[in-house]
Steps between C-alpha positions, in 0.01 A plus 500: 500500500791763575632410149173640319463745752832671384392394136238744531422830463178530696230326715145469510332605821416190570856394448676754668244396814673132450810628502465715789401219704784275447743862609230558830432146585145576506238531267466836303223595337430673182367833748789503665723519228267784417528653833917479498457751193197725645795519772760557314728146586460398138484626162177432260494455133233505241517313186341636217387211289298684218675858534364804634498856425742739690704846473863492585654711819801528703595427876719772584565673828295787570791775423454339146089514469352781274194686561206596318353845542106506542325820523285614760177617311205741705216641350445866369182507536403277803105505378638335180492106521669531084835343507538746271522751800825361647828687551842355560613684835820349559646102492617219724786270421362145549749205466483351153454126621439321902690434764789208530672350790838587624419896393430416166260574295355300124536787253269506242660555142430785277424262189138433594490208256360120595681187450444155533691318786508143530716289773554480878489836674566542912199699618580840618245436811410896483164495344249292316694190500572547830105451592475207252725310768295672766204365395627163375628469875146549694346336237709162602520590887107572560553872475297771414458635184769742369351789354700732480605743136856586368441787317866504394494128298669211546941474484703278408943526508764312366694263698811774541190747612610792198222437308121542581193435306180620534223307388226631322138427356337577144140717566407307194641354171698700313397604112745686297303770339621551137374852494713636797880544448719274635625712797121528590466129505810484729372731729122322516668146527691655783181668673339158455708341808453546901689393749363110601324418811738206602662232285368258196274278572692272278827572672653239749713550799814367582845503731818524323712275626733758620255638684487202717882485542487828624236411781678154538812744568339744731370235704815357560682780554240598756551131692826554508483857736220365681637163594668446799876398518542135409639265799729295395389109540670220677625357171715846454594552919616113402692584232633844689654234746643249274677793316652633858611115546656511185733808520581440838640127437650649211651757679630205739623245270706772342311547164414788278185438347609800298765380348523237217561108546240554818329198378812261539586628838117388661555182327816474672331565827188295442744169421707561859096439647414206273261720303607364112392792282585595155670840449183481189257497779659759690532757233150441373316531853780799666746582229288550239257698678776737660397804393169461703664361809784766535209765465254347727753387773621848621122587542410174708813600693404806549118386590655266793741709632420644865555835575644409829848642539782220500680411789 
C-alpha cells in the first residue's frame, strides 16, 4: 500500500480517511478529514473533471495589491429617484481582489478574460469553496444546514500558492451576435460571467499526497516535543554494563581495543581460560563492530561512574 501511495498523486476522501487511519491507529472518517482542512491541519484539493470557467489572479503580499477607485455618487436633487440625477462627489480605493493568509491578498488581474481550467486545484478555503466543505461536513456529522452566501465566489491556488483562480458562472449561453463588432462581443461574453456560488457540481475532491506527508510530518514532529524523555530499558542498562566490563578487563589484561590486532590479543586471553574462540568470531561480534563500542563505552562509563570523590 505505501508503494501506490507514493505512486500517486492524490487521494479520494474516502482514501485519504483509510490512510489516515493506518497513521492514527484509529478510524478516520471522511468528516474528519474534512474537519483537519476547515482547521487548517490539511490541505484540500478539487479536481475538475469536466473543466470549469475561471479568471486568472495573483497571490501577492499586500504592498503588491492594486486598487480600484469607486466613486462616491449623492444626488443633486434629493426629490429625484432618476439615476440620471447622480453626481460623483469624491472616490474610495477598494482592494482589487479578497483577502489571503499570511498578509496576502489574491489579486485580481486586469485582463478580465475567462478561461477554461481543468485539473487538481488546492482550495483557497476563503470563500465559496470554503462553505462547500462547510456544508459537506454537517451534512455527514448531523449538522445544521449551512446557509450561508459568499458574495466574493469561490478560489482556487496552485500548489506553490502564486496563482489564484476565481471561478465563475455563465448568466446564460453565450450567442455571438454577427451584427456587433468583435470588441462588443468580447465585452458582452465578458459581462455574461459572475462570480460562482461554490464549486462544480461535477467537480470531485481530493488530498494530494503531499498534503498528507505534510500532516504525517507535523504530527510527528509534534510527538516528538510533546513526548517525554525515553528511559532507557533493561536490555540497554544491560548492555551499558557489559560495555563497562569490557573496557575495564581490557584495561586490565593490558589491551588497546583501539589499536589494531585487538582481536588476536582476546583470543590470546580467552585460550589461557579454556574459552576456544576464533579470532573470525571475535572480530565479527567486537572487532568488527568497533566503531560502535569505542563510542558507546565512554558514555556507559560515564553513566556508571559515581560522583563520589576517590579516596
Amino acid at each position: 500500500m505505501k508503494k501506490l501511495f507514493d505512486l500517486k498523486e492524490w487521494l479520494t476522501l474516502e482514501d485519504a480517511a483509510k490512510h489516515l487511519t493506518i497513521l492514527f491507529g484509529e478510524e478516520v472518517k471522511v468528516s474528519d478529514v474534512l474537519r483537519l482542512a476547515l482547521d487548517g491541519r490539511l490541505r484540500l484539493s478539487v479536481d475538475f473533471v469536466n473543466n470549469t470557467n475561471v479568471r486568472t489572479a495573483k497571490i501577492v503580499s499586500i504592498d503588491e495589491a492594486t486598487f480600484i477607485d469607486i466613486p462616491i455618487l449623492q444626488r443633486k436633487d434629493a426629490s429625484k429617484p432618476d439615476p440620471k440625477n447622480l453626481q460623483a462627489v469624491g472616490h474610495v480605493k477598494v482592494l482589487n481582489g479578497i483577502s489571503y493568509f499570511d498578509n496576502k491578498v489574491i489579486n485580481y488581474d486586469d485582463d478580465e478574460k475567462v478561461y477554461s481550467l481543468s485539473g487538481v486545484w488546492d482550495l483557497a478555503m476563503i470563500g465559496g469553496e470554503r462553505i462547500d466543505i462547510e456544508y459537506k461536513y454537517h451534512q455527514l456529522t448531523g449538522g445544521p444546514d449551512v446557509e450561508l452566501l459568499n458574495i466574493d465566489g469561490s478560489f482556487v491556488v496552485d500548489e506553490k500558492r502564486t496563482v489564484a483562480m476565481h471561478l465563475m458562472k455563465q448568466f446564460k449561453e453565450f450567442v455571438y451576435d454577427k451584427n456587433l463588432s468583435p470588441e462588443k462581443n468580447d465585452e458582452n461574453r465578458r459581462r455574461n460571467y459572475y462570480p460562482a456560488e461554490g464549486l462544480p457540481d461535477d467537480s470531485v475532491l481530493v488530498v494530494r499526497t503531499s498534503a498528507l506527508r505534510l500532516l504525517e510530518d507535523t504530527i510527528r514532529d509534534n510527538q516528538k516535543k510533546n513526548d517525554p524523555p525515553i528511559r532507557k530499558s533493561a536490555a540497554t542498562k544491560a548492555t551499558d554494563t557489559y560495555l563497562v566490563i569490557i573496557a575495564a578487563l581490557a584495561k586490565k589484561a593490558g589491551i588497546n581495543i583501539h589499536e589494531a590486532g585487538a582481536a588476536n590479543k582476546i583470543r590470546c586471553e580467552l585460550d589461557l581460560l579454556g574459552i576456544p574462540m576464533t579470532e573470525g568470531t571475535i572480530y565479527n561480534n567486537i572487532v568488527e563492530v568497533l566503531p560502535q563500542v569505542l563510542a558507546d563505552i565512554p558514555d556507559a562509563i560515564g553513566r556508571r561512574q559515581k560522583t563520589t570523590p576517590k579516596k
